[in-house]
N, C-alpha and C positions, 0 to 999 in steps of 0.2 A: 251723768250727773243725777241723783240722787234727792229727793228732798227740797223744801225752798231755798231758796234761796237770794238773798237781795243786792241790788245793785244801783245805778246811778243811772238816771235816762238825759244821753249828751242829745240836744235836738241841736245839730251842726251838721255839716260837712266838708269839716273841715279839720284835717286831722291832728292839727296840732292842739286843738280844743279836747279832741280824745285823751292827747298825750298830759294833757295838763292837768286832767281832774282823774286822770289815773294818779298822776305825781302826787296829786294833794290827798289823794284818800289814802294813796302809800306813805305818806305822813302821817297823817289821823292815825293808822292802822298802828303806826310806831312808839303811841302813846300808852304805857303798859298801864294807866289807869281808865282807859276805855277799851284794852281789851281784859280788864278783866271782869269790867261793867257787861260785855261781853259775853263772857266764859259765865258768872254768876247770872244771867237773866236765858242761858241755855242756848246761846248760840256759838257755836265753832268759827272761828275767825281765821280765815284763810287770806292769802294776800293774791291774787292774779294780776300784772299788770297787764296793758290794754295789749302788748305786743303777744301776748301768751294766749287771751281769750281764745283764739281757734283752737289752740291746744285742747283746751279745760274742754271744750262742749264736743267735739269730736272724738274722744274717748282715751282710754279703755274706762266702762263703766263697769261696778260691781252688780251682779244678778243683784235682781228683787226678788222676793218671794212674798 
């Protein structure tokens, strides 16, 4: 991973509270007038749900230079 990027800090342990503000930001995320308030203020809107996270931060990353 590359660059900033922002997220949502769940203070829980318990994992259905993960699964539930994954759901609702994967709503947010499907409102094509905040992503495009998005794309105009210069950020790339990517969607991970909470099941994929190990995915995304475990790789394959692009070199930096």
């Amino acid at each position: 991973m590359d660059g900033g990027y922002r997220g949502v800090a769940v203070r829980s342990r318990r994992l259905r509270r993960y699964e539930a503000v994954s759901d609702m930001m994967e709503a947010l995320n499907k409102d094509p007038e905040l992503r495009r308030k998005m794309v105009d203020g210069g950020f790339e809107v990517i969607d991970v749900p909470y099941d994929k996270v190990p995915e995304v931060h475990e790789g394959p990353h692009p070199p930096t230079t």
